[in-house]
N, C-alpha and C positions, 0 to 999 in steps of 0.2 A: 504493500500500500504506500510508506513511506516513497519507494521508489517513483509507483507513477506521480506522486506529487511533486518529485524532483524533477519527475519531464514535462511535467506541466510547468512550471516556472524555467523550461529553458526554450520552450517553443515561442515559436515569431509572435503569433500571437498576443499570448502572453505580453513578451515584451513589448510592441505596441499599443494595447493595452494599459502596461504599465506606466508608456510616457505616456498617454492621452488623459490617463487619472492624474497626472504630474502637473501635466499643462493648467488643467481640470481645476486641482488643489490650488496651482499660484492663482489663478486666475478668480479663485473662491476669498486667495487670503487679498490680491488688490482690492478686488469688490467690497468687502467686507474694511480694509483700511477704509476706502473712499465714502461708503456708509456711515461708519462712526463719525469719519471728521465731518461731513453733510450735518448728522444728525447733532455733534457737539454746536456746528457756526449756528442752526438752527433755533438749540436751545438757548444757545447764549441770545443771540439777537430778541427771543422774546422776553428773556429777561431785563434784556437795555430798551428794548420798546415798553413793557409795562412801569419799567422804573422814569423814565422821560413824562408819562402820562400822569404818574405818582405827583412827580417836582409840579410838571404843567398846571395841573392841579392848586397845587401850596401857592405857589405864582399868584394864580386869580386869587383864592382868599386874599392872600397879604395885599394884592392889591385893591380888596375893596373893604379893609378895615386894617391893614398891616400888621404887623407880629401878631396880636390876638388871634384874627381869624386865621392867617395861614397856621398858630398850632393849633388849633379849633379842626381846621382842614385835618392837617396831622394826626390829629388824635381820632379822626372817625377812619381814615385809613387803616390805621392799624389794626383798629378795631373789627374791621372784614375778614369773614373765614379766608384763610390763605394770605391774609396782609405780606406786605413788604415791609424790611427793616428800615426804620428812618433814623434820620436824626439832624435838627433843625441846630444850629448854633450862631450865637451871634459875633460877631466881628471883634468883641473880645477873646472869643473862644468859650463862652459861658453857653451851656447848655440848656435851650430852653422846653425841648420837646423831642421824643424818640426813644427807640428802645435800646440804642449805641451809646458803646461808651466814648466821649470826647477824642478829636483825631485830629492832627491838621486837615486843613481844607484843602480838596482837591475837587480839580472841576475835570470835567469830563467823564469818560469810562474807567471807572476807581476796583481795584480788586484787594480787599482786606484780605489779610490769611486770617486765618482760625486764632481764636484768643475773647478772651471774657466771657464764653459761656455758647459764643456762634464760631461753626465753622469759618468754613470759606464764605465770604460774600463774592456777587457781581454785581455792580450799580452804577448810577450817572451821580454825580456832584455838580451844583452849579448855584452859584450869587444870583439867587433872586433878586434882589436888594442888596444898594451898597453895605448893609449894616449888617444881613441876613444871610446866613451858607445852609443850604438846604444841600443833603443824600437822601435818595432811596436806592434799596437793593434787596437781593434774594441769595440764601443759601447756596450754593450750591448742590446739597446733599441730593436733592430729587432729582436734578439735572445726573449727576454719576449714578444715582441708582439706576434712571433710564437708560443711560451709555451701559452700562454693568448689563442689562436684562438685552440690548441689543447683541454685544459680545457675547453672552450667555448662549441666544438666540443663531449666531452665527456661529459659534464654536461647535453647537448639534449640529448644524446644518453641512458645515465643514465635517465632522467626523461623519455621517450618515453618506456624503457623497463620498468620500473615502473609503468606503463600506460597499457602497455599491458599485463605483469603480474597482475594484477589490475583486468583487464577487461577480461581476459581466467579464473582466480577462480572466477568470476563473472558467467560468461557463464558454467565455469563446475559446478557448486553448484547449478544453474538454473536445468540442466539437470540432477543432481546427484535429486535434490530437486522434480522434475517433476516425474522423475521413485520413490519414494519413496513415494509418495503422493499415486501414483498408486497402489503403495501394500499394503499402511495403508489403501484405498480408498477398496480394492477387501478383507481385510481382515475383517474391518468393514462389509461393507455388511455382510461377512460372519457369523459373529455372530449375526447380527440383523435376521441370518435364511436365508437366500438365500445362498444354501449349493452352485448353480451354480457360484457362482462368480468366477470368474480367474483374475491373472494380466498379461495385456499384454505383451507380448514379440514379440520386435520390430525387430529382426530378426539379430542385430548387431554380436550378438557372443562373447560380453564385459561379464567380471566379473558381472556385474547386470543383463545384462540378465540370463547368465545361473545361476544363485541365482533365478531368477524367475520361470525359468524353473524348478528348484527343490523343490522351495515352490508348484509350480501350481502341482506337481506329489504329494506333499505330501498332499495337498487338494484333490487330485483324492482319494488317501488312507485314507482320513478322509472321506470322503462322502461315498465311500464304505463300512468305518466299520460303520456310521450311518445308511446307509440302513439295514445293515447286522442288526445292532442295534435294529430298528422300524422290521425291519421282523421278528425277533426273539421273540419281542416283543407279536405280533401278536399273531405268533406259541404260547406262551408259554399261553396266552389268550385262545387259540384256545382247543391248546392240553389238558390243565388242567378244562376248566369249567368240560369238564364230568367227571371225575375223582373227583374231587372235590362235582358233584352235589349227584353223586353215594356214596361217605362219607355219606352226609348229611341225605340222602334217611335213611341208615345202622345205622346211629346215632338214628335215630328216630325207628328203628323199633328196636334196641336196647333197649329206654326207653319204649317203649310203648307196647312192644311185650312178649311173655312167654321165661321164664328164659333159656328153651333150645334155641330155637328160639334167644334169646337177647345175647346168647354166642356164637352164628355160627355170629351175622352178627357184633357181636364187632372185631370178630377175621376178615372178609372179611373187616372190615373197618382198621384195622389197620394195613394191608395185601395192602389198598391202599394207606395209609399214606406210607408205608415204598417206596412205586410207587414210589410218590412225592417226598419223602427227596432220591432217586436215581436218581430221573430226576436232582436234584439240585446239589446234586455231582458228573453227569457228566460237570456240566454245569462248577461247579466250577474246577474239573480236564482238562478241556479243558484250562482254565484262565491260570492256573497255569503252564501247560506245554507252552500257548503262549507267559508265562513270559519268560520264558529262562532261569530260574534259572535250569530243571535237566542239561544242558551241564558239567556241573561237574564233572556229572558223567561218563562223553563220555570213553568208550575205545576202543580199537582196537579189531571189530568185524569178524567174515565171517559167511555170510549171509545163507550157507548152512548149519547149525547146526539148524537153527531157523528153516527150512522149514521142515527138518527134523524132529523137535519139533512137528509143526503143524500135521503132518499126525500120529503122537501118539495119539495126542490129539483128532482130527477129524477125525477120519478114520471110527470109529467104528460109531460115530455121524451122520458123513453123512452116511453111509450104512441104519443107522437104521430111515432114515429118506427118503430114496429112491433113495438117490443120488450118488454118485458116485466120488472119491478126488483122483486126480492125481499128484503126484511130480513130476518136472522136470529141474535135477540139471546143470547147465552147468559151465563151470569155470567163473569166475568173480573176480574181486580184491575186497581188503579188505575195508570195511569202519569203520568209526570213530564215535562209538551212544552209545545210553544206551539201554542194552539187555532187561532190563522189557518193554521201552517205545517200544522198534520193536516188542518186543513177541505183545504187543496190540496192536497195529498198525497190524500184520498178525492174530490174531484173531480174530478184528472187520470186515477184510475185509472176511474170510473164514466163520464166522457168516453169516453175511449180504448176503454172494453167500449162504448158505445153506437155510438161512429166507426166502428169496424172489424170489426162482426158484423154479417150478415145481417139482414132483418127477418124479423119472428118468432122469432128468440134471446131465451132467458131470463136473465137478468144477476142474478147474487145478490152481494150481501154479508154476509158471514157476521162475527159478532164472538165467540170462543171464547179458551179455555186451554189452554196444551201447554206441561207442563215448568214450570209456574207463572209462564206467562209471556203473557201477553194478544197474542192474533193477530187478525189482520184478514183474511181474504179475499176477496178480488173473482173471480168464475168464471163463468164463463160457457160455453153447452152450442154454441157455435158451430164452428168449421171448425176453430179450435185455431190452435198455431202449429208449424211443423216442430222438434223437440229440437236440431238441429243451431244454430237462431236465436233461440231463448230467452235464452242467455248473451249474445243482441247489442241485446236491447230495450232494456236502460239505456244504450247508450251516444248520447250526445248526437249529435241530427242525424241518426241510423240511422232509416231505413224501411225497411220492405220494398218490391218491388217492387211487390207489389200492391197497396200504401198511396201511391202515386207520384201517383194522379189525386186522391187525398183531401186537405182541405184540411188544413195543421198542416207544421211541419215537424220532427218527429221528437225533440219534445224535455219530452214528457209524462214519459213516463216515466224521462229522467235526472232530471229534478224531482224525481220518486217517491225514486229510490233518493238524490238527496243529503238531502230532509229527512228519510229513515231512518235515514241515517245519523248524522244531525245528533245524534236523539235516542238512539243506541246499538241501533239496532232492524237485523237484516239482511230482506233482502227476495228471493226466489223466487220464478221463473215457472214453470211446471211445466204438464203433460197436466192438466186438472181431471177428476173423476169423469167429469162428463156429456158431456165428451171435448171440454170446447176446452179455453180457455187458462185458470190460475188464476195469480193475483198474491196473496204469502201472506207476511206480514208481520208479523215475530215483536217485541213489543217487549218491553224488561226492563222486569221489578216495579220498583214508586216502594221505593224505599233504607229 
């Protein structure tokens, strides 16, 4: 227990929290300064305004019957619940009325300290009369117990937000602490091998959730390049024992066999070595372009030079192979790539239509716009491919079964889809019109 309370006081949380209650507290102890002294100028000023009203007062009597009436005045003042202290003295210094004991005269705002029986006073002094010194004033005692009961007041208030700031980075570092356990909880598993683990998201729509939300996408992307991984795996298991076993056969009848015979099958053996170190630099140029480093070389393309390329290139190809290669140009905007990586990308896919349809299949490429966005498609009117294995033609090293006796090993079309991706472009297999296969290839407009 001790424990989790010590990671609770070291999480972020927490400690923003803890300045915000910080800020929180000075900001309670300025206010509360600014208060008091408001509330002190406050009290004093009614005490210099009541005692001015006091004098004002003594003033009109004396002036309309002199000394008598102003201690006449004098004496019913005091006499009121809550009276002011007076004291009326004459220009000898002789005391003629008040509850003070003799002081010199001061005129203006006079502050006695504490002595003969009164605390502190606050009061106005002032020469009624050349012959007459009138004070009035008040304790101060009610005044400090007021300022006391504001401090008092502020000091709860001060402690209680201290308390509650206290106890919200408490509760947020609980919950900051709870959703973080959850991700080191779903990430662990994951490396202990349970590729399924996810962390939950609680549906809030907070900075941690959507941080989880882009962790748990980016575990969907890890799981798939492992499958991708283990599949490939497989394949390259699969696709090489024969290759490899047929080496070995040719090695031996190499050693064992007559010297014409031992030069035809060193040459078919090394004919299949060359296989293997090409299956492995497709394998490797696939990496390489999923690195991203050709972008470098991107410049500003149109997509109708290249199609044009291709039917120099395969025209004569497919003819001589049964087939049949259609260009068809429409306008489109420019895009932003590297001219070697599209010429491969539109050879692998014009190969791949000519390797794996019938003779007499017609093979088109099409260059169009959809969504202002320049597409590419390659299609062709041949047998198609089932919907169920369309989703599996990009992955590297995938044939079909029917593809088993054809020469290649399955890695045209991962080609395709990493320099599309290279360039921001997604790519689609789908039913084509004339009912085979169509590869359809959307790229974005140059920026």
């Amino acid at each position: 227990m001790s424990c989790v309370r010590a990671r609770f006081l070291h999480t972020e949380a927490f400690r923003l929290s803890a300045i915000y209650a910080a800020i929180f507290c000075v900001s309670v102890l300025a206010m509360g300064v600014v208060v008091l002294a408001i509330a002190r100028d406050a009290l004093e000023d009614q005490i210099l305004q009541s005692s001015r009203t006091d004098i004002a007062a003594i003033a009109r009597g004396y002036a309309s019957d002199e000394t008598d009436e102003a201690r006449e005045v004098a004496q019913q003042l005091m006499g009121a619940p809550g009276a002011s202290d007076f004291l009326l003295l004459q220009k000898n210094g002789k005391r003629i009325a008040g509850n003070l004991p003799r002081m010199a005269a001061q005129t203006g705002i006079v502050r006695l300290p504490a002595g003969g029986g009164h605390g502190d006073i606050l009061g106005t002094g002032q020469w009624i009369a050349p012959g007459l010194y009138a004070f009035s004033g008040n304790g101060l005692e009610a005044m400090q117990g007021a300022i006391s009961r504001i401090l008092h007041t502020l000091s709860w208030l001060f402690a209680a937000s201290l308390l509650l700031a206290g106890l919200g980075g408490l509760l947020v570092s609980r919950t900051f602490l709870h959703k973080s356990e959850a991700m080191a909880k779903a990430c662990r598993a994951i490396m202990d091998g349970d590729m399924r683990a996810r962390i939950p998201v609680r549906g809030t729509q907070d900075e941690l959730d959507r941080l989880a939300a882009t962790i748990n996408e980016m575990l969907d992307r890890i799981a798939a390049l492992m499958e991708n991984l283990r599949q490939v795996t497989n394949d390259i298991a699969h696709d090489l024992r024969t290759p490899v076993s047929q080496l070995r056969q040719r090695l031996e009848l190499a050693r064992d066999g007559a010297a014409g015979d031992g030069q035809a099958a060193l040459d078919a053996a090394l004919a299949r070595t060359d296989d293997i170190l090409a299956l492995f630099a497709a394998l490797l140029r696939i990496a390489q372009i999923e690195g991203g480093a050709r972008r470098a070389a991107f410049t500003t393309l149109e997509l109708a030079p290249l199609l044009e390329q291709m039917r120099e290139i395969f025209e004569a190809v497919a003819e001589g192979s049964g087939h049949r290669l259609h260009i068809a140009i429409s306008p489109a905007p420019a895009i932003r790539g590297d001219r070697a990586l599209l010429v491969q990308l539109l050879t692998n896919l014009t190969e791949n239509a000519i390797l794996h349809t019938p003779r007499g299949t017609s093979i088109t490429l099409a260059l169009g716009m959809e969504q202002d966005r320049a597409t590419v498609q390659v299609s062709d009117d041949g047998p198609g491919v089932p919907a169920a294995e369309q989703a599996k033609l990009f992955r590297r090293l995938y044939r079909r079964e029917a593809s088993r006796t054809t020469p290649g090993y399955g890695l045209g079309l991962a080609m395709v889809e990493a320099i599309a991706t290279l360039h921001g472009a997604n790519v689609q297999a789908s039913h084509a019109a004339e009912g085979g296969l169509a590869i359809v290839i959307g790229f974005p407009r140059e920026a």
